[in-house]
C-alpha positions in Angstrom: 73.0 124.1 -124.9 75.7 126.4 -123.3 75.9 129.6 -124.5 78.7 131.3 -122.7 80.8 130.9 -119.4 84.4 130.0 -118.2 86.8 127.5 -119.1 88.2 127.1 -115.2 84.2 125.4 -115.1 83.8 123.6 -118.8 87.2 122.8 -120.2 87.6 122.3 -124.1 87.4 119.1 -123.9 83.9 119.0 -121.9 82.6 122.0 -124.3 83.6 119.8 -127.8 81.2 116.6 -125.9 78.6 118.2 -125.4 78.3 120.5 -128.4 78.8 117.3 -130.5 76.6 115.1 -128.9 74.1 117.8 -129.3 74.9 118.0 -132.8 75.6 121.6 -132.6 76.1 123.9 -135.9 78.1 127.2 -134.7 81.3 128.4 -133.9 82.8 128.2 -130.2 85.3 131.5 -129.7 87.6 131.3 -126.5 89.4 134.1 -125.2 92.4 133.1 -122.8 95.2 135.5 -121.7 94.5 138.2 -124.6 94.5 135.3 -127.1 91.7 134.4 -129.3 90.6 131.3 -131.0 87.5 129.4 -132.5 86.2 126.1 -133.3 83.7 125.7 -135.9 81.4 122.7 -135.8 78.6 121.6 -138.3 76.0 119.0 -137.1 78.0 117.8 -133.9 81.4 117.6 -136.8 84.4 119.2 -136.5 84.7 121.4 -139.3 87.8 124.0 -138.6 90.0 125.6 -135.7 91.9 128.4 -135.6 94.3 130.6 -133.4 95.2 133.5 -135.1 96.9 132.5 -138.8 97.1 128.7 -136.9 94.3 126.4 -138.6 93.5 123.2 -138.6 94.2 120.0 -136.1 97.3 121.8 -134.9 94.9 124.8 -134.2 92.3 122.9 -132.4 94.8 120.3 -130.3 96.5 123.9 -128.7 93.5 125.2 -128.0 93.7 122.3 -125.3 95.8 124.3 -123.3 94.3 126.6 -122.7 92.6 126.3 -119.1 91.8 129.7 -117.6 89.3 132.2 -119.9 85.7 132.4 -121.0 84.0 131.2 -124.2 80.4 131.9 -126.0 78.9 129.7 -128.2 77.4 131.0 -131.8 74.5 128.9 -133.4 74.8 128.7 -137.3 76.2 128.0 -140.3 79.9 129.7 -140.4 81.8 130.5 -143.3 85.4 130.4 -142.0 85.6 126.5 -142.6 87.2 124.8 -145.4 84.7 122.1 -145.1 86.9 119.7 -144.3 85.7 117.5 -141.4 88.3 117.2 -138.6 89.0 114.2 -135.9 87.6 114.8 -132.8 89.3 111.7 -131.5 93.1 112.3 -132.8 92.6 116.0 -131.7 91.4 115.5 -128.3 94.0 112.6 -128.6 96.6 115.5 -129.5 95.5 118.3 -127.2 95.6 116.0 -124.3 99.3 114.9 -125.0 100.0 118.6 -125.1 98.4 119.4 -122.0 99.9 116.6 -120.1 103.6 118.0 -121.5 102.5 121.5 -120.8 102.0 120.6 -117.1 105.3 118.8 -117.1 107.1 121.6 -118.0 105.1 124.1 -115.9 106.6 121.5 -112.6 110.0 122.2 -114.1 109.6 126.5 -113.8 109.4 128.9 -111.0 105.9 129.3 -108.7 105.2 132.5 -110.1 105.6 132.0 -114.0 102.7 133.2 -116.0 102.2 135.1 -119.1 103.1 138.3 -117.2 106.5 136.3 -116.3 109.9 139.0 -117.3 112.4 136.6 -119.1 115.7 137.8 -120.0 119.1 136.2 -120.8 120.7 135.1 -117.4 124.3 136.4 -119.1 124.6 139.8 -120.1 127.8 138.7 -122.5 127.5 135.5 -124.0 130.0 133.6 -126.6 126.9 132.4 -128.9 123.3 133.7 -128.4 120.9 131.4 -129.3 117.6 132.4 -131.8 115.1 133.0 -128.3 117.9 135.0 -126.6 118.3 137.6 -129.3 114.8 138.0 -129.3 113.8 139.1 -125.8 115.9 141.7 -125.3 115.3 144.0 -122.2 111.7 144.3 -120.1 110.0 141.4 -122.1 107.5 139.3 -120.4 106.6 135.4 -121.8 103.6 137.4 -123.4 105.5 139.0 -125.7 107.4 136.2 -126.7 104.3 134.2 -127.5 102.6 137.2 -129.4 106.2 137.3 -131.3 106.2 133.3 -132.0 104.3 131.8 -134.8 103.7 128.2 -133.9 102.4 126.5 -131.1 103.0 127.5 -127.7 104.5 124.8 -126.3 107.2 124.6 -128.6 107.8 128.2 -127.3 107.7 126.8 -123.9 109.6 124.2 -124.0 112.5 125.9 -125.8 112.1 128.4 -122.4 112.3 125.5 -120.0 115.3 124.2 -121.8 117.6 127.6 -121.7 116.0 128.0 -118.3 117.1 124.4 -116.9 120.9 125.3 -118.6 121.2 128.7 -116.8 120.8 130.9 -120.1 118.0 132.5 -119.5 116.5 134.1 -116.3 113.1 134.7 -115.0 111.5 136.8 -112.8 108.5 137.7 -111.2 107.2 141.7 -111.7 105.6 143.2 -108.4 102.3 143.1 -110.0 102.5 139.6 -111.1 103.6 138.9 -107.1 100.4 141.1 -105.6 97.9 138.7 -108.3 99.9 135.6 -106.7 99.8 136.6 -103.4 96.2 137.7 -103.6 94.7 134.3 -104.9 97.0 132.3 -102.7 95.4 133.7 -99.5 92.2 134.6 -100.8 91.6 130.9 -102.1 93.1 129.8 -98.4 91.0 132.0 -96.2 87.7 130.6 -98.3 88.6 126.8 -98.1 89.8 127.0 -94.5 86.5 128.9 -93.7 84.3 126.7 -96.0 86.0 123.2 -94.3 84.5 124.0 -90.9 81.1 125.9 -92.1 77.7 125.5 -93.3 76.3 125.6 -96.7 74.8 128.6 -96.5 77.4 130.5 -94.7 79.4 129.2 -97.6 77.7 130.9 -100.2 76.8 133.9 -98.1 80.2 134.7 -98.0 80.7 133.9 -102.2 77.9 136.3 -103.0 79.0 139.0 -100.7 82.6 138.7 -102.7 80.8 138.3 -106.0 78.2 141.3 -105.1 81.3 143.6 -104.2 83.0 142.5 -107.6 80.5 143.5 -109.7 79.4 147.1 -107.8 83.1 147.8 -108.8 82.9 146.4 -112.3 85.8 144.5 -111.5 86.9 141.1 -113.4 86.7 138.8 -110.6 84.7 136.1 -109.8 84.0 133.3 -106.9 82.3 130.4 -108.9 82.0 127.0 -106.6 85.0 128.3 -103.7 87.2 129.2 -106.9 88.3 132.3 -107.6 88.5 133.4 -111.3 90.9 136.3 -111.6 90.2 138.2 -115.5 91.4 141.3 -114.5 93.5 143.2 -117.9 97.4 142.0 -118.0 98.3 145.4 -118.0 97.4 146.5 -114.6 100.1 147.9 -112.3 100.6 147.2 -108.6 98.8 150.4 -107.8 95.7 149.1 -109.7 95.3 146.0 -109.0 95.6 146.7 -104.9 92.9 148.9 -105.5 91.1 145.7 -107.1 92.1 143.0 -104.2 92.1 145.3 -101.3 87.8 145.4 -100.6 88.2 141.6 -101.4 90.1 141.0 -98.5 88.6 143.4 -96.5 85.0 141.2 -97.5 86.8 137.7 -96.7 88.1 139.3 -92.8 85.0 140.9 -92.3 82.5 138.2 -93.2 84.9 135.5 -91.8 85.3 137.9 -88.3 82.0 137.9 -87.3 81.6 134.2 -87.1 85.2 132.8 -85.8 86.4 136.1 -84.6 89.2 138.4 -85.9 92.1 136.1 -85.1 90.7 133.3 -88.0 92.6 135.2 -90.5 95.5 135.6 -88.5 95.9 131.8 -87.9 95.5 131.1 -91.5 97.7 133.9 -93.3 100.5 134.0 -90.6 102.0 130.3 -91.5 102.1 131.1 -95.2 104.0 134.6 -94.5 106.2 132.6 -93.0 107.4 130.9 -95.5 106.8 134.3 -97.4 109.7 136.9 -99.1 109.7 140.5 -97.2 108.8 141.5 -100.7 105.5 139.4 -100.4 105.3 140.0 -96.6 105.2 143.9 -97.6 102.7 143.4 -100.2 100.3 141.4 -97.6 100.4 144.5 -95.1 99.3 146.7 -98.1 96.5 144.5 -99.1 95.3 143.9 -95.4 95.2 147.3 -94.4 92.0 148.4 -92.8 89.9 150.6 -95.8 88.8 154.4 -95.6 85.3 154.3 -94.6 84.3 155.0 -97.9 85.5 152.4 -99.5 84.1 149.6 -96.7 
């Protein structure tokens, strides 16, 4: 039975299987994104869900959506149940629809739009403002709209799509939400490039010496199967998080260097800078600068 690990390698829908076909009693907590949420089960049966004052099927189906986070598993009986025996079909039924539309309306966004994401009205002086557009004000980012909204996040989501598509509101993308995009765009391009033409063992050489640097700086960042998993805290600024990503990179050329030669890197990064803002271009000489000797 699986106790704890990461939704990017055992999505909801592959935890609630196996949990119920292994008749599991307990409750299943996920953290995504600074949210939290549970699933209760008793003998393999759905039993209650809930995200924040959110119970119920509507609880459990938007828990669906959420794709990037860890989760633990508690054995035992659980109180915060009303005892009332939930669908697992018409959820998973209901949290795939929603996942399916949530994808559809990521397509219809910007690249860079996450939770971190600054939204703000793309008029300064409108004739009508509607409800969402009074509400976000000046230097709010999509994660304080959600925390703000009491239902279910896609509704949020999709009313930000819709004032998005009609030019009402604007979004942009802060400089540390560009240094995490940028970082896990070439990081995740140097290691598949690297792993296409490699060995096995080369391959996971190179994923422990990432993972082995990670953890010596008690940072939030993980290589699990080629994939990185980026938990670093929201509320990082650019400084910080270049601090993070810097001996990452450093790692990736080094390792990568000394079996295809300094140039690999250059061969793979320098076609995406192309194609690259200055802004983005600057951040990338930041992050590829060669370390202080101490930090190496």
């Amino acid at each position: 039975m699986l106790k704890e690990g990461s939704l990017q390698d055992f999505s909801l829908p592959d935890l609630l299987q196996i949990l119920v076909l292994g008749q599991a009693t307990g409750t299943l907590n996920l953290r995504s994104e600074g949210r939290t949420g549970h699933v209760v089960l008793q003998g393999g049966q759905l039993t209650g869900a809930a995200i924040g004052e959110r119970t119920g099927e509507d609880a459990a189906a938007d828990l669906f959506l959420w794709t990037t986070g860890v989760f633990d598993f508690h054995p035992g009986s659980s109180t915060s149940t009303s005892g009332a025996t939930l669908s697992l079909d018409d959820v998973t039924r209901s949290g795939l629809r929603r996942l399916e539309r949530l994808r559809e309306l990521r397509e219809a966004l910007p690249d860079f739009f996450s939770a971190r994401t600054w939204v703000h009205p793309a008029q300064m002086y409108q004739a009508s403002i509607e409800p969402l557009l009074a509400t976000v004000g000046s230097g709010k980012s999509y994660e304080d709209l959600r925390q703000q909204h009491a239902g279910s996040e896609l509704s949020l989501l999709e009313e930000v799509t819709r004032l998005y598509q009609a030019d009402q509101l604007g979004l942009s993308c802060a400089p540390e939400e560009q240094l995490r995009l940028l970082f896990a765009h070439v990081a995740s391009a140097l290691f598949s490039q690297f792993a296409s033409i490699s060995g096995v063992k080369m391959v996971e050489g190179l994923e422990q010496r990432l993972n082995e640097q990670a953890r010596s700086a008690a940072l939030g960042l993980r290589w699990r199967g080629g994939r990185l998993q980026d938990s670093l805290p929201n509320g990082l600024g650019k400084d910080q998080l270049m601090l993070a990503y810097r001996p990452q990179v450093s790692v990736l050329a080094d390792y990568i260097g000394k079996v295809y030669g300094p140039t690999f890197v250059d061969r793979v990064v320098q076609p995406m800078l192309e194609e690259a803002s200055p802004a983005q271009r600057a951040l990338w000489d930041e992050l590829a600068a060669p370390l202080p000797a101490t930090q190496g």
